[in-house]
Each structure stands twice: as C-alpha cells, then as structure tokens.
C-alpha positions as CSV (number, residue, x, y, z in Angstrom):
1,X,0.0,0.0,0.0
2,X,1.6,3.6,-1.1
3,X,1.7,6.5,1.4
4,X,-0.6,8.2,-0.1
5,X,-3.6,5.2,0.1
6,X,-2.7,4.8,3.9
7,X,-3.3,8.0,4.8
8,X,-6.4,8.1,3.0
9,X,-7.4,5.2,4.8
10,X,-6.4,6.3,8.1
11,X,-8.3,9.3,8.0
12,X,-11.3,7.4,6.7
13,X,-10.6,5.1,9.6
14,X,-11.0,8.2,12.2
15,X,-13.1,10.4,10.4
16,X,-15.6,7.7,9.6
17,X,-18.3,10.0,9.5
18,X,-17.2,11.4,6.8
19,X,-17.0,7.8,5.1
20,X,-20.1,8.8,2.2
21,X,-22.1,5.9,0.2
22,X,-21.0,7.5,-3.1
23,X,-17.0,6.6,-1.9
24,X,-18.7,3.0,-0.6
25,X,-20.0,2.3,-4.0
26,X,-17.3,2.7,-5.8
27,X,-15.4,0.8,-3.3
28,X,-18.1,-2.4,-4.0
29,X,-19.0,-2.0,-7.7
30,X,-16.8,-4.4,-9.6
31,X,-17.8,-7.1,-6.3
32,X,-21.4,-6.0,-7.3
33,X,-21.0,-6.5,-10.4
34,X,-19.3,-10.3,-9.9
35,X,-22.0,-10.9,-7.0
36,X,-25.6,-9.3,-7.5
37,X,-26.5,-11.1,-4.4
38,X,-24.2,-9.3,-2.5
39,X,-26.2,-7.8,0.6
40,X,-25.8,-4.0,2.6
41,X,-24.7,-6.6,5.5
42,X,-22.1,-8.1,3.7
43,X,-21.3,-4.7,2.8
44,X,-20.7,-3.8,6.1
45,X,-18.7,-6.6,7.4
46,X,-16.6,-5.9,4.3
47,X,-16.1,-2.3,5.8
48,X,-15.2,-3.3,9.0
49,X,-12.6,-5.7,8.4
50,X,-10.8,-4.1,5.4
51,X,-10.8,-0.5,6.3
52,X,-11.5,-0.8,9.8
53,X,-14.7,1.3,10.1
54,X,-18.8,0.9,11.5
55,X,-21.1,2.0,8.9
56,X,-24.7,2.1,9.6
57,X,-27.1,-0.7,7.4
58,X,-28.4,2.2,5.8
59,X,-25.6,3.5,4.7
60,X,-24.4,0.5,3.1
61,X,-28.0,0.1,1.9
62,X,-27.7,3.2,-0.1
63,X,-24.4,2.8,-1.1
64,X,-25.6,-0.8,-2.9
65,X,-28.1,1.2,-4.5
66,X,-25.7,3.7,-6.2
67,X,-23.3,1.2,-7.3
68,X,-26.3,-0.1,-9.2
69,X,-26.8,3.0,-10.6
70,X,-23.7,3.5,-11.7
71,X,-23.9,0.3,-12.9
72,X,-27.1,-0.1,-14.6
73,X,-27.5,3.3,-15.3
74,X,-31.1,5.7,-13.7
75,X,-34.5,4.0,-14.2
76,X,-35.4,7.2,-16.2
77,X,-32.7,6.4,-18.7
78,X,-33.5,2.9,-19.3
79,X,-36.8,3.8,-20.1
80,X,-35.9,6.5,-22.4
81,X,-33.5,3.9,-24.0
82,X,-36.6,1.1,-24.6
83,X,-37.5,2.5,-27.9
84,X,-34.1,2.1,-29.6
85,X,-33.5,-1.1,-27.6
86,X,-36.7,-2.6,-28.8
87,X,-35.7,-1.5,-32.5
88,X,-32.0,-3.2,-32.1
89,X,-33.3,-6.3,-31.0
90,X,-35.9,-6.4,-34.0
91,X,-33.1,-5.4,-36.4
92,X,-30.1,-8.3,-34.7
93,X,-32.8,-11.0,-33.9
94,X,-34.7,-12.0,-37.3
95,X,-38.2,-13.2,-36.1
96,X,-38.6,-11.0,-32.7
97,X,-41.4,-8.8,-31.8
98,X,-40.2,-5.7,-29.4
99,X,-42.3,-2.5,-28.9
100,X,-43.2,-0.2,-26.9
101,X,-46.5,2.3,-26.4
102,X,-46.6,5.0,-24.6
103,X,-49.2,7.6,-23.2
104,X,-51.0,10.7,-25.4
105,X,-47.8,12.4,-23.0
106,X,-45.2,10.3,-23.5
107,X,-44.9,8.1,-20.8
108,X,-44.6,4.6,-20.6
109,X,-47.4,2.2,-20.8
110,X,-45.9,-1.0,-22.0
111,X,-44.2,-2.9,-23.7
112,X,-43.9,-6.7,-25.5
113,X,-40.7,-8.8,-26.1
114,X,-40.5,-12.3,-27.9
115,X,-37.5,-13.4,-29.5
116,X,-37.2,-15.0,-33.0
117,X,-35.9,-17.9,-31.6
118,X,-38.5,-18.5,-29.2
119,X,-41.3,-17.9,-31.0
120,X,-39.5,-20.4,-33.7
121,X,-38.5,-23.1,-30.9
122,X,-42.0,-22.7,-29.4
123,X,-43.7,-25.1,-32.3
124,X,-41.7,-27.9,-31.3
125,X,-42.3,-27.6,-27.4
126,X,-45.5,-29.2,-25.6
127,X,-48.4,-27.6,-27.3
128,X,-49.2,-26.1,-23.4
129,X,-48.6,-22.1,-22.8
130,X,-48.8,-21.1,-18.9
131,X,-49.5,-17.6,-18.3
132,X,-48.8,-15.4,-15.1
133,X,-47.8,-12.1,-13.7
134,X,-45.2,-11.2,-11.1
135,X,-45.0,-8.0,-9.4
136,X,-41.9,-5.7,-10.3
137,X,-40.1,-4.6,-7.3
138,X,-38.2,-1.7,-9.1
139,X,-38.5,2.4,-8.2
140,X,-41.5,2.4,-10.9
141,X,-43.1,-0.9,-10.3
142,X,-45.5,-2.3,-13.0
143,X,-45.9,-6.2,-13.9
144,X,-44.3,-9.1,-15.6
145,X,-46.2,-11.0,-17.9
146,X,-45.3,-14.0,-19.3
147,X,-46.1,-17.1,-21.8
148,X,-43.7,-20.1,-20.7
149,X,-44.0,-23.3,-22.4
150,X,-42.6,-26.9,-21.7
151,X,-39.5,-28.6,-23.8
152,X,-39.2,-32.5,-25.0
153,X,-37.3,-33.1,-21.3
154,X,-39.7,-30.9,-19.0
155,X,-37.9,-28.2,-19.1
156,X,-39.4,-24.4,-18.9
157,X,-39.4,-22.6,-22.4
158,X,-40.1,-18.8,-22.1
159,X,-42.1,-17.7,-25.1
160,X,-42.9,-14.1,-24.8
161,X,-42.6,-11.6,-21.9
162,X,-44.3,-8.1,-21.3
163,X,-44.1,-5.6,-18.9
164,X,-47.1,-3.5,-18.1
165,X,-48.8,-1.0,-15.1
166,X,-51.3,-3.2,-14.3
167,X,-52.8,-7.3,-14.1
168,X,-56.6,-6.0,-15.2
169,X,-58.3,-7.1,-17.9
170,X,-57.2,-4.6,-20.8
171,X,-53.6,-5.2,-20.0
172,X,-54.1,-9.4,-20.4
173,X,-56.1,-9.1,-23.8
174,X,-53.5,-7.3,-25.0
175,X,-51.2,-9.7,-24.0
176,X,-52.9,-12.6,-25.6
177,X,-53.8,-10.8,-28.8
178,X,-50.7,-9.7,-29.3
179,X,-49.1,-13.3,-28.3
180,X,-51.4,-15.1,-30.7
181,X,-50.5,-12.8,-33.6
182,X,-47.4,-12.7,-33.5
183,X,-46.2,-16.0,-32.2
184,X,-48.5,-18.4,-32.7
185,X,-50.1,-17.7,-36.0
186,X,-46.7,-17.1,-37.6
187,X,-44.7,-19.9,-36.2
188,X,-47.4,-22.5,-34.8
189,X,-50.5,-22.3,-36.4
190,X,-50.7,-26.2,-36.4
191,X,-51.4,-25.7,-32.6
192,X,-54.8,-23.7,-33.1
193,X,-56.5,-26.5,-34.9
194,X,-58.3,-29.0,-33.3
195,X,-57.8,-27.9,-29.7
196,X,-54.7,-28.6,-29.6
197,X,-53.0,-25.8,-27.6
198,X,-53.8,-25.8,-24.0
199,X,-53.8,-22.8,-21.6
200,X,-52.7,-23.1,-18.1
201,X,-53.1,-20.2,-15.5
202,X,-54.7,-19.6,-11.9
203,X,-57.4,-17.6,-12.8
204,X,-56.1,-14.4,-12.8
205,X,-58.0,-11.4,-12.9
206,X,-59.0,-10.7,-16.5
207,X,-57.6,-14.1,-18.1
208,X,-60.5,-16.5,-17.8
209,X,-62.4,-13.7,-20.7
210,X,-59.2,-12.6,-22.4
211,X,-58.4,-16.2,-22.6
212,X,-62.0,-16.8,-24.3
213,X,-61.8,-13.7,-26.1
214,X,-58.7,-14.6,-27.8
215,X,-58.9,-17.8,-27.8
216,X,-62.1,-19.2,-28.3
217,X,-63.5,-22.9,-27.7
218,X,-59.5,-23.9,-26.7
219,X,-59.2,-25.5,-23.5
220,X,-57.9,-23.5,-20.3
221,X,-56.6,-25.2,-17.6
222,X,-57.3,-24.1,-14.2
223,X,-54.2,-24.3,-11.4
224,X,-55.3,-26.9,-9.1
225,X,-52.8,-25.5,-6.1
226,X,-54.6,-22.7,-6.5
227,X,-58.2,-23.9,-6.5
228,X,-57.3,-26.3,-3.5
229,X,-56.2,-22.8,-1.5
230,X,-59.0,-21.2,-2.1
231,X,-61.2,-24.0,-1.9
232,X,-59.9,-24.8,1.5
233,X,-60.2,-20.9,3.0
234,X,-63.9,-21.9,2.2
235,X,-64.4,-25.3,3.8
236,X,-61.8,-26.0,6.2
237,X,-61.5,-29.5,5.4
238,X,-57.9,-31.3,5.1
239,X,-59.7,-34.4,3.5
240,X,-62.0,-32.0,1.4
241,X,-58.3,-31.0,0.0
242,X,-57.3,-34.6,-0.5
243,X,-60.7,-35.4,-2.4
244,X,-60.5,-32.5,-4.9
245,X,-57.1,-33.7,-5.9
246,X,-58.4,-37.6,-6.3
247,X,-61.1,-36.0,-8.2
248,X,-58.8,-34.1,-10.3
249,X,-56.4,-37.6,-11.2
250,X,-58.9,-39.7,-12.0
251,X,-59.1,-41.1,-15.0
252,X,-62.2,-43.2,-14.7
253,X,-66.0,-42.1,-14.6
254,X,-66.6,-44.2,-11.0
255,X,-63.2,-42.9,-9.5
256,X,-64.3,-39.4,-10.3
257,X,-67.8,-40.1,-8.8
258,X,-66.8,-41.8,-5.8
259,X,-64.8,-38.5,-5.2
260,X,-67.5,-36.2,-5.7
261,X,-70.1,-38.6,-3.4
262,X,-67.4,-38.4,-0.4
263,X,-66.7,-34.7,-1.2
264,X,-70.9,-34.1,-0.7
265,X,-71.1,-36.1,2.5
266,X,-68.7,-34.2,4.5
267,X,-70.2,-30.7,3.3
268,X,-72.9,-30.5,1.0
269,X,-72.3,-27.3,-0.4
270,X,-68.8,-28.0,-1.0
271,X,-69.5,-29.2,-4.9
272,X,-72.2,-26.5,-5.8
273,X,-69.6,-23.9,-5.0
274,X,-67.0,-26.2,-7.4
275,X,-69.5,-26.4,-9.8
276,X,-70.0,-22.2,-9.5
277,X,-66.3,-21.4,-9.5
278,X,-64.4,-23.6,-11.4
279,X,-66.4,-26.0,-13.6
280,X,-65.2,-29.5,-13.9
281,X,-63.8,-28.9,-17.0
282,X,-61.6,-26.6,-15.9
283,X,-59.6,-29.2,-13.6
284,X,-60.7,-32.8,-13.7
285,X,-58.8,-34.6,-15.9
286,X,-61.2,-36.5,-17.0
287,X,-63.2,-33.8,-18.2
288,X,-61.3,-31.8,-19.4
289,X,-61.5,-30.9,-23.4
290,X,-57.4,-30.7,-24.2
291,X,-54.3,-32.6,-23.0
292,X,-52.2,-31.2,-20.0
293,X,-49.5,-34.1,-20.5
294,X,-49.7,-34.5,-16.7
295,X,-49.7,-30.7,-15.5
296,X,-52.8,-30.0,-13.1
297,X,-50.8,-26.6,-12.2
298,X,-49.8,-23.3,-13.7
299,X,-45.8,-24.5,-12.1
300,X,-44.6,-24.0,-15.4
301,X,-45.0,-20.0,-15.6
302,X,-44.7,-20.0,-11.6
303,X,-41.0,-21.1,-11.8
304,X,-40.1,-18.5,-14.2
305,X,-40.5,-16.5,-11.4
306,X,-37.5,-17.9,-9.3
307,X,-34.7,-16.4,-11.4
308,X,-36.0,-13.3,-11.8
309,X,-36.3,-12.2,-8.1
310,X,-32.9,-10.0,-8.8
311,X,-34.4,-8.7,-11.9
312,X,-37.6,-7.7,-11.0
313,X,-35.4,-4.7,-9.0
314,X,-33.7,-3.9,-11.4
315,X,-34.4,-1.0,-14.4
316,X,-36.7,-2.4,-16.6
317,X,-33.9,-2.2,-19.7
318,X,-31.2,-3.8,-17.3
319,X,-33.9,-6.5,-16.1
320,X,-34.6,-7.2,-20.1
321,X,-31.1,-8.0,-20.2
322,X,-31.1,-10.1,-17.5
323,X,-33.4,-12.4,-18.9
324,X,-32.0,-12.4,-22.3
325,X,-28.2,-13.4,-21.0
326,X,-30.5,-16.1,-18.5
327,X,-31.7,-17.4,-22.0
328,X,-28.5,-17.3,-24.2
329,X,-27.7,-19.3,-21.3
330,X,-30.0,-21.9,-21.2
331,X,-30.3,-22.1,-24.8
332,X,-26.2,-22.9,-25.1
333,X,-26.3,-25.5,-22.3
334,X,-29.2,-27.3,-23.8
335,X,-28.2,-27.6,-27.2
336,X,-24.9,-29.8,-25.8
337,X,-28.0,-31.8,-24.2
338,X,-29.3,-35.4,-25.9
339,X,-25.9,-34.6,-28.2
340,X,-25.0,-38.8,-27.8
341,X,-28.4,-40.2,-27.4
342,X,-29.6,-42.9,-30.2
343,X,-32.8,-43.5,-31.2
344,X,-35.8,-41.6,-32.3
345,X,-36.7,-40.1,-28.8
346,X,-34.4,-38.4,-26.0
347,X,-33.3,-40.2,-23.5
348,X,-35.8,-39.9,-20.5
349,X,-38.8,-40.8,-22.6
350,X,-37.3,-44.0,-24.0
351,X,-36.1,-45.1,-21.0
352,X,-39.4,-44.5,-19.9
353,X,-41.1,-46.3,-22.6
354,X,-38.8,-49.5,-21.5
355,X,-39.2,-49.6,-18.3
356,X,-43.0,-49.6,-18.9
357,X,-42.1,-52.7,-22.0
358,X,-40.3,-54.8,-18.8
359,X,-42.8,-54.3,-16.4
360,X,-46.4,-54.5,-17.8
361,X,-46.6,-55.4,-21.4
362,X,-46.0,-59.0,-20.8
363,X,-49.0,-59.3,-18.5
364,X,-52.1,-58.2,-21.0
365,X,-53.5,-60.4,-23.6
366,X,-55.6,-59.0,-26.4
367,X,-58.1,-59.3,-29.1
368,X,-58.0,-57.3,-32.3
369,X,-61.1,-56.1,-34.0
370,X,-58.8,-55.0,-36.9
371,X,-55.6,-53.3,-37.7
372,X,-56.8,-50.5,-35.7
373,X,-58.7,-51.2,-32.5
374,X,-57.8,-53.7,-30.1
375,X,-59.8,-54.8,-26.8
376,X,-57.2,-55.6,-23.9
377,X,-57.9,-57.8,-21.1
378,X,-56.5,-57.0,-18.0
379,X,-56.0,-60.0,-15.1
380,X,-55.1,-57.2,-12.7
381,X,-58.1,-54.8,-12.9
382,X,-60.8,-57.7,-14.2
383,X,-61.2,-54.6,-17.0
384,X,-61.4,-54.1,-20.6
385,X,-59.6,-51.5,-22.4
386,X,-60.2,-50.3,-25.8
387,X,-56.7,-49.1,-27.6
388,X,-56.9,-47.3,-30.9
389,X,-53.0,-47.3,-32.4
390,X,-53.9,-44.7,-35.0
391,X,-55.7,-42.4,-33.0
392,X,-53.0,-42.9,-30.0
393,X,-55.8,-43.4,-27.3
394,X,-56.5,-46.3,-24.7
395,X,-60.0,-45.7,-22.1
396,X,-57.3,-46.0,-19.4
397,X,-56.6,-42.4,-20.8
398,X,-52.8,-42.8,-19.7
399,X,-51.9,-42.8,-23.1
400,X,-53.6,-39.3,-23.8
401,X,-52.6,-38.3,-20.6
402,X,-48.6,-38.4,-20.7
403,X,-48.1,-38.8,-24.6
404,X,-46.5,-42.1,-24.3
405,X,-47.7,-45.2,-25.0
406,X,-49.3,-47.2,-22.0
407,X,-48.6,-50.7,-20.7
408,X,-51.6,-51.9,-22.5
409,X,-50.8,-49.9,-25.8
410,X,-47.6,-51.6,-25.3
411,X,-49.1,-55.0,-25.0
412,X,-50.4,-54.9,-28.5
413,X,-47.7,-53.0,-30.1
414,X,-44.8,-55.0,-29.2
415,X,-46.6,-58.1,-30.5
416,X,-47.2,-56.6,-33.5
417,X,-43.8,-55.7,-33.9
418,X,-44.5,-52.0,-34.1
419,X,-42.0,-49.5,-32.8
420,X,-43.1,-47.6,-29.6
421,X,-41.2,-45.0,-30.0
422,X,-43.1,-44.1,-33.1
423,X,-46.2,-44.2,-31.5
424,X,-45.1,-41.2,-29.2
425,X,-46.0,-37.3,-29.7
426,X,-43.9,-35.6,-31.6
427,X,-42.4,-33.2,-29.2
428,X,-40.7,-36.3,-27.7
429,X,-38.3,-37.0,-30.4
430,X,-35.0,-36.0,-30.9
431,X,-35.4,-33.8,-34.1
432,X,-37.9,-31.7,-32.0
433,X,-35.6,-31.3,-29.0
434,X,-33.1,-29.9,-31.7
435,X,-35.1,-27.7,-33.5
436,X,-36.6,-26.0,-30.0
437,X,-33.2,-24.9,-30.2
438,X,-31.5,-24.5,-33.1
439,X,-32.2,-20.4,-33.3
440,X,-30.1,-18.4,-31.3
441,X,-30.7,-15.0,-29.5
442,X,-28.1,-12.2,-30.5
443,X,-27.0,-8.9,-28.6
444,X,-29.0,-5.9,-30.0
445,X,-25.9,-3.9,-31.0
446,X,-24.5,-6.9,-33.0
447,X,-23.1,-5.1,-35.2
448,X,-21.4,-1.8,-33.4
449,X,-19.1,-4.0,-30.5
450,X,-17.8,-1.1,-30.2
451,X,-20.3,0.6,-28.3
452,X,-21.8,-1.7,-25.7
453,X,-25.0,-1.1,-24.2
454,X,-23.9,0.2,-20.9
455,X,-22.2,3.2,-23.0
456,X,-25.6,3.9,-24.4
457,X,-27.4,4.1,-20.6
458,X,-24.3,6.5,-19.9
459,X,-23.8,8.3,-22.7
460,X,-28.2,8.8,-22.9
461,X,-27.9,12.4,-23.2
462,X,-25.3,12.6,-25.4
463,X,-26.7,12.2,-29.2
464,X,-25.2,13.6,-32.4
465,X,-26.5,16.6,-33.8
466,X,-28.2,14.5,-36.7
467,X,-30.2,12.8,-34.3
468,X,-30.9,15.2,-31.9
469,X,-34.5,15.0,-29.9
470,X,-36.2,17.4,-27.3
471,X,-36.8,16.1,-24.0
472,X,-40.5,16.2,-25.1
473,X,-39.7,13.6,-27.6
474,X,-38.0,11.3,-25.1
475,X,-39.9,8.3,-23.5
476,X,-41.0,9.1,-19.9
477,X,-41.7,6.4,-16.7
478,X,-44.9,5.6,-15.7
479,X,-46.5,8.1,-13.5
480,X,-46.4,5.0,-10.8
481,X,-43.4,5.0,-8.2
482,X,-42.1,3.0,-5.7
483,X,-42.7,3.8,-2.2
484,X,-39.5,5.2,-0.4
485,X,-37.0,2.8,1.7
486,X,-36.6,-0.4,0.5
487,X,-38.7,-2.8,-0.8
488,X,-40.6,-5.9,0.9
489,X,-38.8,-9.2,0.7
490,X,-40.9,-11.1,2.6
491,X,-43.9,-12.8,1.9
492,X,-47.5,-11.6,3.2
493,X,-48.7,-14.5,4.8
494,X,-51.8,-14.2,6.7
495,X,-52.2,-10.5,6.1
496,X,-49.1,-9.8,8.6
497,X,-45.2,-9.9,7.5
498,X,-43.4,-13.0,8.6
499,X,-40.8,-10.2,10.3
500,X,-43.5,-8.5,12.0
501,X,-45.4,-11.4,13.1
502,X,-42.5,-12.6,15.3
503,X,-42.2,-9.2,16.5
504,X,-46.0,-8.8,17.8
505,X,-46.9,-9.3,21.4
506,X,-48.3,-12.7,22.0
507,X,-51.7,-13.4,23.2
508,X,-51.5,-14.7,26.9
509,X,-52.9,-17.6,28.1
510,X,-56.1,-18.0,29.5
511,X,-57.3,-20.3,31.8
512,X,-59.8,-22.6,31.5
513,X,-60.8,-23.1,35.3
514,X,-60.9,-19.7,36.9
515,X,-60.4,-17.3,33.5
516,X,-57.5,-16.2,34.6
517,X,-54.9,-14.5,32.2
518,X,-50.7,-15.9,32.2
519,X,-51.3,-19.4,32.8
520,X,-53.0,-22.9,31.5
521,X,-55.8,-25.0,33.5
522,X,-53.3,-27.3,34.4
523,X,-51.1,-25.1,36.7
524,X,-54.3,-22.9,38.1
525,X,-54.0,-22.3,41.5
526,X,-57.7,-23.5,42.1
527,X,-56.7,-26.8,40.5
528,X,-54.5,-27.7,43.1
C-alpha cells in the first residue's frame, strides 16, 4: 500500500463519518458487479474488516443502490432507451417482436418482447402455454407478464414476456392478442387447430375472458394448487383438499364419482360452490377438453419466477437483459444436451417407454377387432380397455394423458412388432428437441461491439446533432413509483409480514378453570 492510500485510509478510519455511500460504491462495484446477491450486510462486514470502520445498514444500503446505478445506469434512462432497444433487438434477432406504447404524453405504458428464436422453438415444445404475472419490485413498479411453455425433457421454455402497469383485464387481452399474432399464427398455427394448444393459468384477474376472447373454444386449464387454497379458506377441510385432488387424477368415470359422493357427504355445499367457480372442465382430468400431459398446475409459468427475483429490482432495460443473458444461457447448455443419445426419442422418454415394456406389457393379452382397434384384457383390474393405435388413445386415458404409450398400448404393439417409440408425440423426439433450439438469440448492438450497451445508458444524453431529440420527444416512466426505503422481501402470509409477526406481542394464556390470564388450566391455583 503507497503513502498516499494509507493516509487516506487512516483518515477514513478516524473520520468515519465522513466515510459517504458515493465513496462505498465505488469501493463495492466491480464485487457488485461479480456478486448481484451481494447484501448492505455483507457490505458492512466488508467495511469493517478491510478499512476498519462501522457504517450504519443504511448506509451501506444506499451505497448498494448507487453502485447499481452506476452500474445499470437511472430508471429514467432505461426507459428513455426502450424504444431504440426494442428497435436493435428487432433489427439483430430475425423473427422478434419488441415494442413499446406509450401515453398521449409520452410516458410509458408498456411494452412486449418475444425473441425470434423462441417464437421459432415454441412449435416444437408441448403444445401447453402457462400464463402469469409477477409483481416488479423496481423504483416504478409495473408487472411481468409471461407465456412459458414446456420442452421434450420438462424443461421451462419462455415464449414471450411483457411488462405493463397493471394485471386488469385490458392489460391481459392485450397480452394474448398480441401473443397469438405474432407468435403463434406465424410460427405455430398447427397448434390452433383442433384444440390442440392448451392454456394453463390460476385464474387471474381478466384471463379467464381474455383467454376466451382470444382464444375461443380452446381449452384452459385451471391451477389446481390454486383452486385447492382457495377452496380450502372456504371449507376448512384437510380431506376435502385430498378429495379434490383424487377427483382431479382420476381417469375413470366411477373414480371421479366416488370422489364427488365423499366430497358431498362431508359438506354439502362443497360441490355447488366447485360447480359455480371452477367447472369440472376446468380441472378434472377426466373432463377436461385438451391434453395437459400430466400438469394439473400453472408451475410451469410460476417457476419462471424464481430467477428473476434480482431482476424484478432492477431498471426495466437492465432486467430485459437479464433475462435475455439467462436465456443465451439456457439455450447454449441445452443444445450440448441429448448430443449422444440414439434412437428416435431423448433419452428420458425412451427409458421410460422400457421400463414400462419390462414391467407390464407382458401381462395383457388381447383381441383385435382389426388393424386398428384392439380390446385388452387385463388379469389385474378384471377390466377391458379399448386401444386405438392410430388415433394414440386407450379408455385407461394414460396414453392421452402423458403422450407415451401405456402398458396396454404396449401390450399390443410389441406383439405386432411396431416401434413404440413411433407411437409417441412428436415433441418427444429428438429432431424436435433440436429444433426448440437451433435459433439463437443475438446482442442488439450486434453489429457496433464497439459501443456496448452500458455506453448507451451512460452516454443517454449525449446524441449527435443529426439525431438530436427534445426532451418532449423522449420516452418518460410511468407516473407509478415506488414507495420510499426499501422494498418488501418477505412474503405476506396471513395479512401480517413473517418479520413483523414474530415481533408482535403474544396473546396470553387464559385459563380454563378460573379465567385467569398468564397461565394454563393445568397449573391454576384452584386446580391444586
């Protein structure tokens, strides 16, 4: 350490007062940078032990939030830079949709982003599309919504994002308009037809009639995690819960019904309100009109969620980023996926498919009304069950229900000498799997590496004469704003904070014997 630094440090080290949060963040911006999960606690401890010094937690607080500043650039510039960003990424990523609107005064009112190679991949994922919202935590706050699909090995597929003020009606037609024209019409109209794209979601406000608006007569899923919660704050019944999910899985008419009769018997309004809130065909699988492959719940646009808890407090141009580098990401790991697997399918399903051929398809014997339809008899059950090869069906509905075939599809194909694995959907095969990702996603300024895009969230102000624009012109935030201090991390459970729960006064104990407060019946003086 030179002279100089020392007595730098030394006077920091007495004068810590005058130690400010814009000399702290530039002290923790490149660890910042490295670490985005790098806390005002760990800040502090950092402090203390390399210089010496006690800073207070909002200090360091504040100091984490300049560093971001300087390294993310304002909130007001990255929404005066969404215009051009959305035009860049249009321009370096053939097939993507990026715009913005804005108010009659120029203020943002929101925005859609799908990339070219997700709209692309998206025809050879599950035909299923979850939909949900997540709250932004950032100085303007606003929403996330999002379209996220399902890959050949189960794994989540982000389609299309936007960001908007609001979850209300107007905001998710526009969504779905917007997603169906220029995703799904251009790239997989194939799923439209016959009912064969499903809609997941919990029922949020304004999807069940933007979903029917948009998408008429296709089936929409209902989350059953999220019926069962609110079906339980109404009937406080744990087996009531355990019923609805029985109901839910079962694939035969008298399973279903035993269900429902048990269901009536412990509360006899229980299935009226069912019936009035969510309608069978909403959730039972054996009603329902499409094919979930297995997913009751809206999980698969509920986990986008978990990796973009940094993002969501971030500027909403930084937080675009973010999930575009999460995605370059995901796509690059995943295309060095299934790279030595042999065989039509990947490996998971066929492995699947055998273990199924070794443990059931030996036990069914069959008759054959032709090359088509087939009657199995099954030892096991004492049941029939009608399997249609073309049509890919068995009345044991497993076969419709996971996409593969089932041990008594099985049965007859392996004495036929058919393949199985060509009897499975499509989306299970390895030329699918490549194709979801054979597009890649590029950096809007492709073609100007000279100028990265944190030079343009700097360097906002400073445009060249030929392309000079009045602040008038500019794109403004949202007239929303976050409240002041930081925001919540904690869940609201139970209409209280978690933190502030364990902080409230505890209700004493009153006794059962003499009414008496700060003790039990069992150590009442009376009682003894």
């Amino acid at each position: 350490m030179n002279t100089a630094h020392k007595q730098v440090t030394e006077r920091f080290i007495v004068n810590h007062a005058k130690l400010t949060s814009r000399f702290i963040a530039t002290r923790i911006q490149e660890k910042l940078q490295q670490h985005s999960s790098y806390t005002p606690k760990e800040i502090q401890d950092d402090l203390k032990r390399e210089l010496g010094v006690d800073v207070s937690y909002s200090k360091a607080w504040r100091a984490k939030e300049a560093a971001l500043n300087n390294i993310n650039g304002t909130f007001e510039e990255s929404y005066a830079m969404l215009p051009k960003y959305c035009n860049d990424l249009v321009n370096t990523n053939p097939g993507t949709t990026a715009f913005v609107e804005e108010t009659e005064d120029k203020k943002f009112k929101r925005m859609f982003v799908a990339f070219g190679a997700a709209a692309k991949g998206f025809a050879y994922c599950h035909p299923l599309l979850g939909l949900d919202g997540t709250h932004l935590k950032s100085k303007y706050l606003g929403i996330l919504l999002a379209a996220t699909s399902i890959d050949s090995l189960g794994q989540l597929f982000p389609v299309a994002f936007a960001v908007v003020n609001a979850e209300n009606d107007e905001n998710w037609l526009w969504f779905l308009k917007t997603l169906r024209t220029t995703v799904i019409q251009p790239y997989a109209p194939e799923f439209l037809n016959n009912h064969k794209l499903v809609l997941l979601s919990d029922r949020q406000k304004g999807l069940i009639d933007g979903v029917n608006t948009v998408f008429p007569g296709l089936p929409h899923g209902y989350c059953l995690r999220h019926l069962e919660e609110n079906f339980h704050k109404k009937f406080k019944n744990v087996e009531l819960k355990k019923l609805l999910w029985k109901a839910a899985r079962a694939m035969e008419k008298e399973v279903y019904d035993a269900a429902i009769a048990d269901m009536v018997k412990i509360n006899a309004g229980s299935v009226p309100w069912l019936q009035e809130h969510a309608p069978s065909q909403h959730w039972s699988e054996l009603h329902f009109h499409g094919r979930r492959y297995g997913h009751l719940t809206s999980n698969i646009a509920e986990s986008l969620n978990a990796w973009l808890l940094e993002a969501r407090e971030m500027p909403v141009l930084p937080m675009l980023e973010r999930i575009r580098h999460q995605l370059m990401g995901w796509y690059d790991k995943r295309r060095g996926l299934e790279t030595e697997t042999v065989g039509l399918l990947v490996k998971s399903i066929g492995q699947c498919i055998q273990a199924l051929i070794n443990d059931r398809s030996s036990r069914y014997r069959f008759l054959s009304s032709n090359n088509i339809c087939f009657e199995v008899k099954s030892g096991i059950t004492m049941t029939d069950y009608l399997v249609n090869i073309m049509e890919k069906t068995c009345s044991c509905h497993a076969w419709q229900t996971t996409g593969i075939p089932c041990g008594h599809a099985l049965a007859i194909l392996m004495a036929l000498r058919l393949d199985p694995q060509a009897y499975t959907q499509p989306f299970f095969t390895l030329e699918f799997y490549r194709k979801t990702y054979e597009n890649a996603i590029f950096h809007p300024l492709l073609g100007n590496y000279q100028f990265p895009l944190i030079e343009m969230l700097e360097n906002a102000s400073e445009i060249d004469d030929n392309e000079e624009q009045s602040d008038e012109e500019s794109l403004l935030p949202p007239n929303t704003r976050r409240p002041s201090g930081r925001p919540q991390k904690r869940r609201i459970r139970g209409g209280m904070d978690q933190n502030r729960y364990n902080k409230a006064p505890r209700r004493q104990n009153r006794c059962g014997r003499c009414k008496g407060l700060g003790h039990s019946k069992k150590t009442c003086v009376e009682a003894i």
